[in-house]
C-alpha positions in Angstrom: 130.1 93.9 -141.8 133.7 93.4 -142.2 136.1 94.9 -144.9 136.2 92.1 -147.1 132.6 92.0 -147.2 131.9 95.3 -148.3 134.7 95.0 -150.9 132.6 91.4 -152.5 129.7 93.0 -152.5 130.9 95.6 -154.4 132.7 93.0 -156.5 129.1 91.0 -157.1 127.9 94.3 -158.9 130.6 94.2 -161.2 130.7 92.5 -164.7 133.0 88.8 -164.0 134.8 88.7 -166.9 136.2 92.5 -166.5 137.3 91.4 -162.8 140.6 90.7 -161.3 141.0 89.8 -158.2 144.4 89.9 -156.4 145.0 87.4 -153.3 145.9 88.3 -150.0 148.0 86.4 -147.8 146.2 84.1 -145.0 148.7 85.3 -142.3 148.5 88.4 -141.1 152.5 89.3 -142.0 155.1 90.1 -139.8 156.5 94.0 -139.6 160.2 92.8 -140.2 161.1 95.7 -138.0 159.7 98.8 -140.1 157.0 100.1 -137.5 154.6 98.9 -140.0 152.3 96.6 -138.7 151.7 93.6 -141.2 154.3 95.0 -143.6 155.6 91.6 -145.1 151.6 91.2 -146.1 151.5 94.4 -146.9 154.3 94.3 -149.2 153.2 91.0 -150.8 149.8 92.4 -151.6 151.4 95.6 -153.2 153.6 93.7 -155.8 150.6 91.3 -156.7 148.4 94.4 -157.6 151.7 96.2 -159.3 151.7 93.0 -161.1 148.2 92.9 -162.0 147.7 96.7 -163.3 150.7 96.0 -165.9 148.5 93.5 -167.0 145.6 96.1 -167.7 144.1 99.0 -169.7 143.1 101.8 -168.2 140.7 102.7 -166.8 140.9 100.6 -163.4 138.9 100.9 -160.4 140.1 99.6 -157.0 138.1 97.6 -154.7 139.7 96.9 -151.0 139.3 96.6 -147.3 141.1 100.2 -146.7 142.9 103.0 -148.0 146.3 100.8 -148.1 144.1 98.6 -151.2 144.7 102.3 -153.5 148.5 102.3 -153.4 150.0 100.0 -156.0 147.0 101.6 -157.9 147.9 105.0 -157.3 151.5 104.3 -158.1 150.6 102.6 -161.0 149.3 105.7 -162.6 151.9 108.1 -161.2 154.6 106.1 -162.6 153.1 105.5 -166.2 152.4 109.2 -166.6 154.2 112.4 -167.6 155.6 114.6 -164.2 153.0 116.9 -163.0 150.3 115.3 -164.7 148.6 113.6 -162.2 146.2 115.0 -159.8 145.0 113.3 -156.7 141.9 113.9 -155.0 142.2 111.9 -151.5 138.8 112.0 -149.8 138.9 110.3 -146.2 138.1 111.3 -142.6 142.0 111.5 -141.5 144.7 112.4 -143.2 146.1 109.2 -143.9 149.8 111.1 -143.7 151.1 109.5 -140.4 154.7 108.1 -140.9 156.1 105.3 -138.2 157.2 107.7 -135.8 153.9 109.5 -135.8 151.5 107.1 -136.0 149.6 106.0 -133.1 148.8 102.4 -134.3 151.4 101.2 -136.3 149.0 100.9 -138.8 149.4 101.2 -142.3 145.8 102.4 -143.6 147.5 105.8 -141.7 150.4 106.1 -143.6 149.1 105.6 -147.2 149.1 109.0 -148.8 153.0 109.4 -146.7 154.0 106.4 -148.7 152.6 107.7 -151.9 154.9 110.9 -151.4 157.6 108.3 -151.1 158.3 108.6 -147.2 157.4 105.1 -146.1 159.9 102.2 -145.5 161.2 100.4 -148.9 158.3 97.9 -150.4 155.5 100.8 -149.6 157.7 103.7 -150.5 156.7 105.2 -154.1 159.8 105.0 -156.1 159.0 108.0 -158.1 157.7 110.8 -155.0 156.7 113.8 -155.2 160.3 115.6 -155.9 161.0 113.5 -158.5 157.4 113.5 -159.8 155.6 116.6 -159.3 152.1 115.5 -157.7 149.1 117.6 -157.0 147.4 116.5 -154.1 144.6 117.4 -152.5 143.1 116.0 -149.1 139.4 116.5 -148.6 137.4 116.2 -145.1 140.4 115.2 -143.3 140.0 115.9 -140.0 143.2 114.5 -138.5 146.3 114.2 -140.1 147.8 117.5 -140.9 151.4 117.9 -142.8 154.1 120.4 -141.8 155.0 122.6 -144.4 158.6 121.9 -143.8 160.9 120.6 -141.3 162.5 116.6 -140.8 158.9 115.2 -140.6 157.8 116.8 -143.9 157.7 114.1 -146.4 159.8 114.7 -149.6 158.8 117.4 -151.6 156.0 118.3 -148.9 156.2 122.3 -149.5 156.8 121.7 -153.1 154.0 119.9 -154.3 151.7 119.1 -151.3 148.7 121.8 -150.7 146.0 120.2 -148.1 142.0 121.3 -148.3 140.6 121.0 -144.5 138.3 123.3 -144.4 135.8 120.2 -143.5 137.9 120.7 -140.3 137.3 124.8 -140.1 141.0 124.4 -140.3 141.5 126.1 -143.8 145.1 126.3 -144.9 
């Protein structure tokens, strides 16, 4: 089963008229020299669903192929509420906190909770990161994908606001 399939199959379950369905681009997007692989599509597919969730009451559930379908979603609802009142509970096998320099695909379904703490390059990026927006984030069964607690790597605000759960890993902070 591919991505797509899983996600309309899922969709099928769900009531027609209280769906929305973003497009995504035929081509596969060029990385307009970010590191991101597909980053034009990327982009593209971002600012439809930014679009989309203006559009829509809350709550919203998000439906995609991978973890990079959750940003504009998860930005969405860090930027309409008050600092330090979000709390994000990211539940994945890896990390998903690879930047461009340390990820070994290129990927961008590695990067996602990086770009949510606004280190990513501009179109991905979260305008409002973690030190202008205090979130609380926690990472659960990651077993790949560790932050540094400080240091040029460190995303913005990564000491501040960023505590990581992998004890899934036996590697409890």
């Amino acid at each position: 089963m591919r991505l797509i399939d899983g996600a309309e199959a899922i969709r099928g379950d769900l009531p027609v008229a209280a769906t929305t369905v973003v497009s995504v681009p035929a081509a596969a997007g060029e990385s307009l020299d970010t590191g991101v692989h597909r980053f034009s599509a990327l982009a593209t597919i971002r600012d439809a669903a930014a679009a989309e969730l203006m559009l829509l009451e809350s709550p919203v559930v998000t439906i995609g192929g991978d973890c990079a379908a959750d940003l504009a979603s998860v930005q969405h609802v860090v930027g309409s509420r008050e600092p330090g009142s979000v709390a994000l509970v990211w539940f994945d096998a890896h990390g998903d906190v690879n930047d461009v320099a340390s990820s070994p695909s290129g990927a961008f379904h590695g990067m996602v909770v990086r770009a949510l703490l606004g280190d990513a390059p501009d179109g991905l990026a979260s305008e409002r990161a973690s030190h202008d927006l205090p979130v609380i984030l926690r990472i659960l069964g990651a077993l790949t994908g560790r932050l540094p607690a400080s240091g040029p790597s460190s995303p913005p605000g990564a000491g501040r606001h960023l505590s990581t759960d992998q004890q899934a890993a036996g590697d409890a902070p």
